[in-house]
C-alpha positions in Angstrom: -60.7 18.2 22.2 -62.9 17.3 19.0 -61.7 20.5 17.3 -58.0 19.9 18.4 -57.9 17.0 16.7 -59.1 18.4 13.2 -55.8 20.0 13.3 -53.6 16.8 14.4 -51.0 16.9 11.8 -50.3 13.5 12.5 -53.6 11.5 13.2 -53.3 8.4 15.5 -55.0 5.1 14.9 -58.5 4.9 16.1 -58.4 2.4 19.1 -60.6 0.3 18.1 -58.6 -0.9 15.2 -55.4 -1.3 17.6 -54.4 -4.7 18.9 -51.9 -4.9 21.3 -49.2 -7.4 21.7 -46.0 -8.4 23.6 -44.1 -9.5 20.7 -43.5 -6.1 19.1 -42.5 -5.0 22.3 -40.2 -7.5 23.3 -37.9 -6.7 19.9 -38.5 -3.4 21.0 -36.4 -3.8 24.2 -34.2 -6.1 22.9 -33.9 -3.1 19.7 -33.1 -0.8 22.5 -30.5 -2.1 24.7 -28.3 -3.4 21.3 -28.6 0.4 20.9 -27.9 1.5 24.3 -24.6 -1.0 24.4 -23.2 0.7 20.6 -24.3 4.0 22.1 -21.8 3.3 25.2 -19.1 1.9 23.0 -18.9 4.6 21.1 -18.1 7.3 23.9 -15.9 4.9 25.5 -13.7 5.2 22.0 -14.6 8.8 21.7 -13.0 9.6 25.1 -10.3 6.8 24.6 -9.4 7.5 21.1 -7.6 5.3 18.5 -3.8 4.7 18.0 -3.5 5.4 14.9 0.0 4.7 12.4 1.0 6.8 9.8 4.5 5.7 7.1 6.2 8.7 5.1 9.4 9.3 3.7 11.3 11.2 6.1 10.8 15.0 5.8 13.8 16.3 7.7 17.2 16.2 6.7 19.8 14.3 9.6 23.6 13.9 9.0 23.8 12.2 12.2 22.3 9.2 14.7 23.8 7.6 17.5 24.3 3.6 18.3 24.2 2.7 21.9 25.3 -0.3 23.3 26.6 -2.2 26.1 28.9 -5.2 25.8 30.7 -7.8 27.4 33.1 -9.3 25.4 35.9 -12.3 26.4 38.7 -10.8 25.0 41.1 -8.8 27.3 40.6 -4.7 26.6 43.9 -3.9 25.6 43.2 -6.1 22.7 40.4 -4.4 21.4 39.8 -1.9 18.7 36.6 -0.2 17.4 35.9 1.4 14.0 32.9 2.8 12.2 33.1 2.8 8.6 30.7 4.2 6.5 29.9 4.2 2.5 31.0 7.9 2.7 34.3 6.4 2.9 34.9 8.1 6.4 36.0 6.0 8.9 37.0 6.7 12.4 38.4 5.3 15.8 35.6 4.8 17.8 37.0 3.5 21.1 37.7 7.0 22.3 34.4 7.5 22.3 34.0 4.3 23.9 34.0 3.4 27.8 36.6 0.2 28.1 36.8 -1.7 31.6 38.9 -4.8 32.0 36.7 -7.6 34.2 36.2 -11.5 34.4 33.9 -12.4 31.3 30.6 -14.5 32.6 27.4 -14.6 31.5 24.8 -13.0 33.5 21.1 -14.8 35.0 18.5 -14.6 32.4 20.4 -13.9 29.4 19.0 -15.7 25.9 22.6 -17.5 24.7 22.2 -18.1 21.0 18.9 -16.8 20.7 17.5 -13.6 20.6 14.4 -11.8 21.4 11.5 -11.8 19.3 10.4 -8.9 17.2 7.7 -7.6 18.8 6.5 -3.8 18.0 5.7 -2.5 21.8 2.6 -0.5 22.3 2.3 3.2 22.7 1.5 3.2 26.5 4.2 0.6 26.6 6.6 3.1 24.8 5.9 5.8 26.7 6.0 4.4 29.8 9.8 3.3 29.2 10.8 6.2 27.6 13.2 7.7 30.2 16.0 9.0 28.9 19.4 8.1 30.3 23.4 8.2 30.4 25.9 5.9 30.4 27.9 5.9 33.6 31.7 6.9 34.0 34.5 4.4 33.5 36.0 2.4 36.4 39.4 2.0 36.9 39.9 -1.9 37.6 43.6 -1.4 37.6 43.6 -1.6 41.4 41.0 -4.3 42.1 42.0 -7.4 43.6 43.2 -10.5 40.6 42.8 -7.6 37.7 45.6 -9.0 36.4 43.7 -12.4 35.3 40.9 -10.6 33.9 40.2 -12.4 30.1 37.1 -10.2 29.6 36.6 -6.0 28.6 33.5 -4.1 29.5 32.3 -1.8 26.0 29.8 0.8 26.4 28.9 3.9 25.9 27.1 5.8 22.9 28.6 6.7 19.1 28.0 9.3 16.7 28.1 8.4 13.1 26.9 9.8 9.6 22.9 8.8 9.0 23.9 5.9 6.2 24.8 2.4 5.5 27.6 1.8 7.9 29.4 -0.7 9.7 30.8 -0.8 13.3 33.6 -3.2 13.6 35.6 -4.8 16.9 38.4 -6.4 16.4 41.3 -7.7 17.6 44.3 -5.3 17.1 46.9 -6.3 14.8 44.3 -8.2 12.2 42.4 -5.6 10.7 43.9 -2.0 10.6 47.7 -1.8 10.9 48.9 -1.7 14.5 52.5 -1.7 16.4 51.2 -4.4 18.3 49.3 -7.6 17.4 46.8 -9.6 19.4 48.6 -12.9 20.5 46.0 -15.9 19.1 45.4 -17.6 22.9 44.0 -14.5 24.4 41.2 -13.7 21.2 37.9 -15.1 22.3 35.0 -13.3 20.4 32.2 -15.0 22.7 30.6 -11.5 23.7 27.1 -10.5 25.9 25.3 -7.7 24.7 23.5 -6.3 27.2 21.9 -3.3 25.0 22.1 -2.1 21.3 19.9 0.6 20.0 19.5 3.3 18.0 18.4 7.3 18.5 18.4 8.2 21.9 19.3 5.9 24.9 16.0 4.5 26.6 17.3 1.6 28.5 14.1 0.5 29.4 12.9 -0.1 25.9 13.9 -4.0 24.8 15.8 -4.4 21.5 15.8 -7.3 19.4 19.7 -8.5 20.7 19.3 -7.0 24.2 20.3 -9.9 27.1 21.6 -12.2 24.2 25.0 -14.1 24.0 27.3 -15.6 21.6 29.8 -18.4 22.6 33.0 -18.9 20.3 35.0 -22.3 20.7 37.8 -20.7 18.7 40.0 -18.0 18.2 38.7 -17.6 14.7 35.6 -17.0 14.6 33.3 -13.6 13.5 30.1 -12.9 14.1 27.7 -10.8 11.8 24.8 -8.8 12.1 22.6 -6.5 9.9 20.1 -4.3 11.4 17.6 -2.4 9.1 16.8 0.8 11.2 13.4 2.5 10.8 13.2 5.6 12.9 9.7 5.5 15.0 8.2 8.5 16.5 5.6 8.1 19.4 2.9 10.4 20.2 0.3 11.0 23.0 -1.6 14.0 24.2 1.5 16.2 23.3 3.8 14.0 24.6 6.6 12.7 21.8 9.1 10.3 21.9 11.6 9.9 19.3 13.2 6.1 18.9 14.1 3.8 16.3 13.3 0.2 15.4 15.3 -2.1 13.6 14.4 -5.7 12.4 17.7 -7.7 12.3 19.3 -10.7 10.7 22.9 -12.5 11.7 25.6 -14.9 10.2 28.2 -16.6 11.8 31.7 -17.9 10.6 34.7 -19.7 12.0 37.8 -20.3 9.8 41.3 -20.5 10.2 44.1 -18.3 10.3 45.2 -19.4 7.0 41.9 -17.8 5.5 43.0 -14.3 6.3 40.0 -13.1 7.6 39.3 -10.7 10.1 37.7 -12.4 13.3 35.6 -10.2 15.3 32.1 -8.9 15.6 31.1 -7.0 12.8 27.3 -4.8 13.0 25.9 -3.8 9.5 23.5 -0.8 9.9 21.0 0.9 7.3 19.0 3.8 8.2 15.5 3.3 6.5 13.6 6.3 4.5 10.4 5.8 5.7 9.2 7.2 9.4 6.3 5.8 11.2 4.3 7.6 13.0 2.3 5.8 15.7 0.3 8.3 17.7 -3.3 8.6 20.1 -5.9 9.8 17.7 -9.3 11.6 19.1 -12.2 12.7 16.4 -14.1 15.6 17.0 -17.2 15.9 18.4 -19.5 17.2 16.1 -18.0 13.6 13.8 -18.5 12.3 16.6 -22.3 12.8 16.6 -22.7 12.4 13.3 -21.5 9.0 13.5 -23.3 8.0 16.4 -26.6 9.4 14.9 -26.2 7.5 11.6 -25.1 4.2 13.5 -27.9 4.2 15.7 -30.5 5.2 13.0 -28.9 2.5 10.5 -29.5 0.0 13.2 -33.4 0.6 14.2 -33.6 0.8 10.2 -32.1 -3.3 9.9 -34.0 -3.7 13.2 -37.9 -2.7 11.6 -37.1 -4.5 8.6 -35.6 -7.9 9.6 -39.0 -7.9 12.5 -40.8 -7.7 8.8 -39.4 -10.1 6.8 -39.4 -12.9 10.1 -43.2 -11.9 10.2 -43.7 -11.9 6.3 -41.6 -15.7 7.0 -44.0 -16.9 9.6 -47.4 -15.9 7.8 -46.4 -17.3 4.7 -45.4 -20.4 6.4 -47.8 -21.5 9.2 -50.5 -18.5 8.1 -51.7 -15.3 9.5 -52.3 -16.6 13.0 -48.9 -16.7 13.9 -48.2 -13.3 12.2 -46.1 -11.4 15.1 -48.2 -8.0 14.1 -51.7 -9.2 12.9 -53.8 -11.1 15.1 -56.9 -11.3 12.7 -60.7 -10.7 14.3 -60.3 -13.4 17.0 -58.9 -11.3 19.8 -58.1 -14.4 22.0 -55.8 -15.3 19.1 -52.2 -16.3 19.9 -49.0 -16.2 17.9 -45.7 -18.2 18.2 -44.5 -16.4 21.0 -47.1 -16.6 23.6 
């Protein structure tokens, strides 16, 4: 053993000249469970990942997006006429396009009137997990039901194509803004309107909107009701999965008037396609970074660790004296420090 140890690269400290003591060894413990607890933090966000959001100027060129919505509005469907004008100068009858249904206006349970929903950006599990795509049903002829002849409200819904800039989707009644061979007598024009749904992109009826389960209420013939939505289209992604949608934050005015005023009553939405894109999508780094990372964490820690157990023993010896050192005990063996 003598001779084995003349070629100890790394010679130990003669025991003798050792003193042993708890104190080292109870930062030691307390060194290596901080490091255990980063240690399992770290592969819980390794195998978890990060969501991670990403704004760009859109990359692919789209003519086209679609508005969906769903609305009950208390004025008789005959009445009624929709346009989408554009700053392209096209403009077109929507209400082909459009599902009409003539029924009693009411306001549904639960539905915000004059308010609307907050705007909250929904999570990407969240998104995900509503993301089911859907149609809008068929029409329903109420011609035949029972009293349909008393009905004061129209059904709107369905979804519309238009051109991918600044537009405007208008409802009003006939006769006041485009010319028409008919005119909507003043006691039956009642703009006070429920809108169940309005989006943008493809129909996930599941994901909430800013003016989803909101209502307006109009005392007057005469009255129009503006909003302006700033769209931003949002695409979600997670473990291959990709679900394209589009946010909009939203602002609204409100007018009444007389007929004198010759303006257009009616509700009026303002759209604006944004050219940015985010990107909000589940994240992993690889492994080896992953390593790396951990290894320079955990070796970044034990260094603070070793030198703030100095500097609180350099503290205490310079303070009270060498006896409460938390390393050096001097020649009295039965010595002992702050800690014992």
């Amino acid at each position: 053993m003598a001779s084995l140890k003349t070629f100890d690269a790394f010679p130990k400290t003669e025991a003798q000249h050792v003193v042993k003591s708890s104190k080292g060894g109870w930062s030691s413990i307390l060194t290596y469970l901080f490091l255990l607890f980063i240690a399992w933090s770290e592969f819980g966000s390794y195998f978890g990942g990060y969501v991670d959001e990403q704004y760009a100027v859109e990359k692919q060129l789209r003519e086209t997006a679609q508005i969906n919505m769903d609305l009950y509005i208390s004025t008789p469907c005959k009445w009624l006429e929709v346009v989408a004008k554009d700053q392209t100068k096209d403009q077109k009858f929507v209400s082909e396009e459009l599902s009409f249904e003539d029924m009693p206006f009411f306001i549904p349970a639960g539905v915000k009137v004059g308010k609307r929903n907050e705007l909250i950006t929904p999570g990407l599990d969240e998104i995900l997990g509503e993301a089911i795509p859907a149609k809008f049903r068929d029409r329903i002829d109420t011609t035949g039901f029972e009293g349909h002849e008393g009905f004061d409200g129209c059904h709107v819904f369905g979804s519309i194509p238009v051109n991918m800039v600044r537009g405007e989707l208008q409802i009003t009644p006939k006769g006041f803004g485009l010319p028409h061979y008919g005119r909507a007598p003043i006691d039956e024009i009642n703009f006070s309107h429920v809108i169940n749904e309005l989006s943008f992109g493809p129909f996930y009826p599941y994901i909430d909107n800013p003016l989803d389960n909101t209502a307006r209420l109009a005392g007057e013939p005469f009255k129009t009701y503006n909003y302006y939505a700033s769209v931003v289209p949002t695409i979600y992604r997670k473990l291959g999965a990709s679900v394209h949608t589009s946010q909009y934050s939203l602002s609204e005015v409100e007018h009444t008037f007389s007929e004198k005023d010759r303006r257009i009553p009616g509700i009026f939405l303002t759209y604006n396609f944004e050219a940015l894109t985010i990107t909000v999508s589940d994240e992993r780094i690889s492994f080896f970074q992953f390593v790396v990372r951990l290894v320079a964490m955990l070796s970044f820690i034990v260094y603070t660790a070793s030198w703030a157990f100095r500097l609180v023993d350099s503290a205490l010896v310079l303070i009270f004296g060498s006896k409460w050192s938390l390393r050096y005990q001097g020649d009295n063996r039965n010595s002992h420090g702050i800690l014992e």
